[in-house]
C-alpha positions as CSV (number, residue, x, y, z in Angstrom):
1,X,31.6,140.8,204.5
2,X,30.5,140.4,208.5
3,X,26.5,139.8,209.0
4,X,23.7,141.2,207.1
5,X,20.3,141.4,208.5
6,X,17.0,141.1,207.0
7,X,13.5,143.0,207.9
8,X,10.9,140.6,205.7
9,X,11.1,137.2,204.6
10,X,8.7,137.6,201.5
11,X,9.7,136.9,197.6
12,X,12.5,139.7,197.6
13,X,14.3,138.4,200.2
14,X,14.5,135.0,199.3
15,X,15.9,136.1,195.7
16,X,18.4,138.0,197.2
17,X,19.5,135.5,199.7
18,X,19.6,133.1,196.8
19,X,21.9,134.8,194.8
20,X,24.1,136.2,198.0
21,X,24.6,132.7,198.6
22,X,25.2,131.2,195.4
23,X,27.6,134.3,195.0
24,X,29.4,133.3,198.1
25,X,29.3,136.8,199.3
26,X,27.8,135.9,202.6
27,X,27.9,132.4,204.8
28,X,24.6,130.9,205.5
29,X,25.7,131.7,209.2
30,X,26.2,135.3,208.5
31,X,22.4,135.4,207.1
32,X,19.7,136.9,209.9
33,X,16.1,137.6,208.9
34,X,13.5,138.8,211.3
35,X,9.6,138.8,210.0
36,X,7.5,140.4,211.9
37,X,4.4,138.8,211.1
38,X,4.3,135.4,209.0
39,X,6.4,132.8,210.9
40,X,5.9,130.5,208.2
41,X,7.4,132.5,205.5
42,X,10.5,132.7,207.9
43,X,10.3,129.1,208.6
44,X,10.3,128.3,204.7
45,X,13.9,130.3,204.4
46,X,15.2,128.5,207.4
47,X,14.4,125.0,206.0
48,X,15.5,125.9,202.5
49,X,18.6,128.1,203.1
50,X,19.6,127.7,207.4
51,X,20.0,130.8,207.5
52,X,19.6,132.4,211.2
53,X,16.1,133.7,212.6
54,X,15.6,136.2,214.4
55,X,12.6,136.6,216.2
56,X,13.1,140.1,218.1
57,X,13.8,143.1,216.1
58,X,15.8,145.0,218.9
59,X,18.5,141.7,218.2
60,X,18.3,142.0,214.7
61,X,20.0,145.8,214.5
62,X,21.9,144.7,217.7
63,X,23.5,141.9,215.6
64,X,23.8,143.5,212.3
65,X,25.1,146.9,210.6
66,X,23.5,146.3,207.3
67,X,20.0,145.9,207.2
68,X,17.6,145.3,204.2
69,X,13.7,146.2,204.5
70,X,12.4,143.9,202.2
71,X,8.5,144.5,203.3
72,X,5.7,146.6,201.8
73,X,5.5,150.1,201.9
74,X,3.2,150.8,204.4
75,X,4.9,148.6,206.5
76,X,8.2,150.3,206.4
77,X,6.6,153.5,206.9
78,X,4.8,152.5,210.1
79,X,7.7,150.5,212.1
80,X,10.6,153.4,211.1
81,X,9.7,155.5,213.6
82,X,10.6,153.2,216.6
83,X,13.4,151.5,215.0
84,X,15.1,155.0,215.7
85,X,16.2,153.5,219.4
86,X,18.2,150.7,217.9
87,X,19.9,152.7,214.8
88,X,23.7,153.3,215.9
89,X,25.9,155.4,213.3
90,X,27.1,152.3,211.8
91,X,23.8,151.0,210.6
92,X,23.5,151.4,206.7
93,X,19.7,151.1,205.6
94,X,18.5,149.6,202.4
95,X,14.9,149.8,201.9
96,X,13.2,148.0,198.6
97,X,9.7,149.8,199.2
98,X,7.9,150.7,196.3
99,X,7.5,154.9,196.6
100,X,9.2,154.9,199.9
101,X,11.8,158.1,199.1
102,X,14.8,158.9,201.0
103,X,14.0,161.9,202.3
104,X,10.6,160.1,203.9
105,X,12.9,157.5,205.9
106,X,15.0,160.4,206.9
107,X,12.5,162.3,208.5
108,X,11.3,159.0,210.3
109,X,14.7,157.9,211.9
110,X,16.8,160.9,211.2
111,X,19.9,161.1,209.2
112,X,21.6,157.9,208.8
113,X,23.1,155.9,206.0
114,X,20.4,155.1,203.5
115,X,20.1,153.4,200.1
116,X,16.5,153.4,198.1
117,X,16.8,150.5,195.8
118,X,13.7,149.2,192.8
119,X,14.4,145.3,192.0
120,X,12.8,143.6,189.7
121,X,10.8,140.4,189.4
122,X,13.0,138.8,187.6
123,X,15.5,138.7,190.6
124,X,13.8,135.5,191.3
125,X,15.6,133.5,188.4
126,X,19.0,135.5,188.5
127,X,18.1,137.9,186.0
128,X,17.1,141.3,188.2
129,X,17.8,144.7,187.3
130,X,18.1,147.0,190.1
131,X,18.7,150.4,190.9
132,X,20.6,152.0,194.0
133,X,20.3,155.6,195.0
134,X,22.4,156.8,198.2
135,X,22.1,159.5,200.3
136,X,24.8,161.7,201.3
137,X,26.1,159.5,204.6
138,X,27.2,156.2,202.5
139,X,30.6,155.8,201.6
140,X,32.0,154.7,198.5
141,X,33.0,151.4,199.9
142,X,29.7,151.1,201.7
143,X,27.8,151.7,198.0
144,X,30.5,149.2,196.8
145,X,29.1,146.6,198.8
146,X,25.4,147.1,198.2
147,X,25.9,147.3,194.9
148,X,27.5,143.6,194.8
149,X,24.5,142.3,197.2
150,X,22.5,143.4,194.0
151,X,24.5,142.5,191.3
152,X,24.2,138.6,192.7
153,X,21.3,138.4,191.5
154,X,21.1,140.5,188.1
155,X,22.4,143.6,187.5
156,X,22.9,146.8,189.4
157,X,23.6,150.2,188.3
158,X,23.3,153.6,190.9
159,X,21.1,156.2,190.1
160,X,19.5,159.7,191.1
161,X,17.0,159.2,192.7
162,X,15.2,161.7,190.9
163,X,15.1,158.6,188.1
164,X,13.1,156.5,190.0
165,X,9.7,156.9,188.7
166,X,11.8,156.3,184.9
167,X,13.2,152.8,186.6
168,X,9.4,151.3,187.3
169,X,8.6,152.3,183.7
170,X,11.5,151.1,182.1
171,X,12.6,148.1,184.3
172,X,10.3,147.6,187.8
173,X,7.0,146.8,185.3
174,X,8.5,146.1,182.3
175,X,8.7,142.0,183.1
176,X,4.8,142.5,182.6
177,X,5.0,143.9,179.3
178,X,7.6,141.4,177.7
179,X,5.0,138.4,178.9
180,X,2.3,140.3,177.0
181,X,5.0,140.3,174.2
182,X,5.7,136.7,174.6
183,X,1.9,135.4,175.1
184,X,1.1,137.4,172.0
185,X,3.7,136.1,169.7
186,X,3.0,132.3,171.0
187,X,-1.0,133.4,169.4
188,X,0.6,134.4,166.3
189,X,2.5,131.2,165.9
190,X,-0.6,129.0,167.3
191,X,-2.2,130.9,165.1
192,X,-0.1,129.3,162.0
193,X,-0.6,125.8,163.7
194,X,1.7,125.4,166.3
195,X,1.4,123.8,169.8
196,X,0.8,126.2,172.4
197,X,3.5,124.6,174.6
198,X,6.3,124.5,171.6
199,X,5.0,128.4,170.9
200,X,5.9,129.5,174.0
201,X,9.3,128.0,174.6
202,X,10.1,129.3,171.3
203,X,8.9,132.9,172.3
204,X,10.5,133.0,175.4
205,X,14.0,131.8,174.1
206,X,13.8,134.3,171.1
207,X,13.4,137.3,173.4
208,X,16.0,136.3,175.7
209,X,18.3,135.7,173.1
210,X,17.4,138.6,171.9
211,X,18.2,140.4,175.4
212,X,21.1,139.0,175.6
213,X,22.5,140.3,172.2
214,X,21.9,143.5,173.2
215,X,23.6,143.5,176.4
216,X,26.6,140.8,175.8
217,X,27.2,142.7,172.1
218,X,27.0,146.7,173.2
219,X,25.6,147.4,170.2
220,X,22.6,149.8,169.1
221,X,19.7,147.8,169.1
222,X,18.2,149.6,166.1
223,X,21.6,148.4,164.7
224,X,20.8,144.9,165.7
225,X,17.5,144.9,164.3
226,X,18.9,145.9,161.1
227,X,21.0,142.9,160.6
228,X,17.9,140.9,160.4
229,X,16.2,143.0,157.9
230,X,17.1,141.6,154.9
231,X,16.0,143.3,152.0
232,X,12.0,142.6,150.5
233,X,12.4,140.0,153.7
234,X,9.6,138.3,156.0
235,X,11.6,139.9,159.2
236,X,10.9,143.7,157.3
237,X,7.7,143.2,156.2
238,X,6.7,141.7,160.0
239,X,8.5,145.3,161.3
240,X,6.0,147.7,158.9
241,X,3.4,145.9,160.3
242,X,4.7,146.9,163.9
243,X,5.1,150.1,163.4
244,X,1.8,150.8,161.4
245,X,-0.2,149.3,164.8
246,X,1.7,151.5,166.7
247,X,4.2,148.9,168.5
248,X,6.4,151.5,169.5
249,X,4.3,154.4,170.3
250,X,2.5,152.1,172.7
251,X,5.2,150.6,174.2
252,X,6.6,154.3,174.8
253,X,3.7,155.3,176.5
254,X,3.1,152.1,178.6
255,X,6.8,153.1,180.2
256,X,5.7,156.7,180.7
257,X,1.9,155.6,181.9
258,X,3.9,153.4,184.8
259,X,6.5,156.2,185.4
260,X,3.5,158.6,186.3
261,X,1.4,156.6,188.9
262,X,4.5,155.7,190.3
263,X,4.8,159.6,190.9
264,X,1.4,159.6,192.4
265,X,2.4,156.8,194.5
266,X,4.9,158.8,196.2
């Protein structure tokens, strides 16, 4: 797949590279990273994947015709403007900043080929879920190959990206509500005398076997829940008492609350 070039050597990056490399889309060789600030962090994904530094910027988009801005915001928004010198037609841009739009990095460098994408936390263990919205420059085979960057870590599905502020509610912030979910079921079995340690694992594997039903299966998962209601059963009785303390109205508006200061963000 040639070279691919990375602006940031922080948390993102390294899951990415992980799972590019597990993936065996890219060569260790093929990987460059430039970090324009914290030489260790760069040094840390050297020793641990030998991939290729770069420590000038200008050689990075020199060497490289897709490039990944894997850095914060305000960041990103400060150095576009004189990365405009090294941008040739080829370069394809893909920015993971947080409430960084499109049209923002088009107005900064002009209008080249340019992919917003929201990853997940999760990325980190294999299990991301990421969204790609393209502008109107980027081919099909160019979105093609984004798209399996992303999906080597996770999953990856393209977007509007007018759907962006629903993605941080429903997937960008969501790992912190399932841990809330988790910690407070391991209380309810602590609770009822179990060891914290044995409450958690159990938690944990119970929602991500429960995940994974729901995505491996295809089916509803009101439909799912069903199956485990028997009738006059302790899995019924536990639901009423969900939904009378307003489980899923609060959950709802947990995805909206993060959807609208994302908004605000932008």
């Amino acid at each position: 797949m040639g070279t691919i070039g990375f602006y940031g050597a922080g948390n993102m990056a390294h899951a990415i590279i992980h799972g590019m490399l597990a993936e065996g889309l890219y060569q260790k060789e093929e990987i460059l990273v430039y970090n324009h600030r914290y030489e260790p962090t760069l040094k840390k994904l050297e020793e641990q994947y030998q991939i290729r530094p770069i420590l000038d910027e200008k050689e990075l988009f020199a060497k490289t015709d897709l490039i990944i801005f894997a850095v914060k915001p305000e960041i990103l928004l400060a150095k576009l403007p004189g990365f405009k010198q090294f941008l040739t037609e080829e370069h394809l841009l893909v920015s993971i900043a947080a409430g960084v739009t499109i049209q923002q990095m088009e107005e900064l460098v002009g209008l080249h080929k340019i992919v917003r994408v929201m990853p997940n936390t999760p990325a980190a263990v294999g299990e991301g879920m990421t969204s790609l919205s393209i502008n109107s420059e980027v081919t099909d085979s160019e979105q093609a190959k984004v798209l399996q960057v992303f999906q080597s870590f996770g999953r990856a599905v393209v977007l509007p990206e007018s759907q962006i502020d629903a993605v941080v509610g429903v997937s960008g912030s969501s790992p912190a509500y399932a841990y809330l979910f988790i910690e407070a079921l391991a209380d309810g079995a602590v609770l009822e005398g179990m060891k914290r340690t044995d409450a958690y694992e159990f938690a944990a594997q119970a929602v991500l076997g429960a995940a994974k039903m729901v995505l491996e299966t295809g089916e509803h998962p009101g439909a799912l829940k069903d199956k485990v209601c028997s009738p006059g059963g302790t899995t019924i009785a536990a639901v009423r008492s969900l939904e009378a303390n307003g489980f899923r109205h609060a959950v709802i508006e947990a995805v909206q609350t993060a959807a609208k200061k994302n908004r605000e963000l932008t």
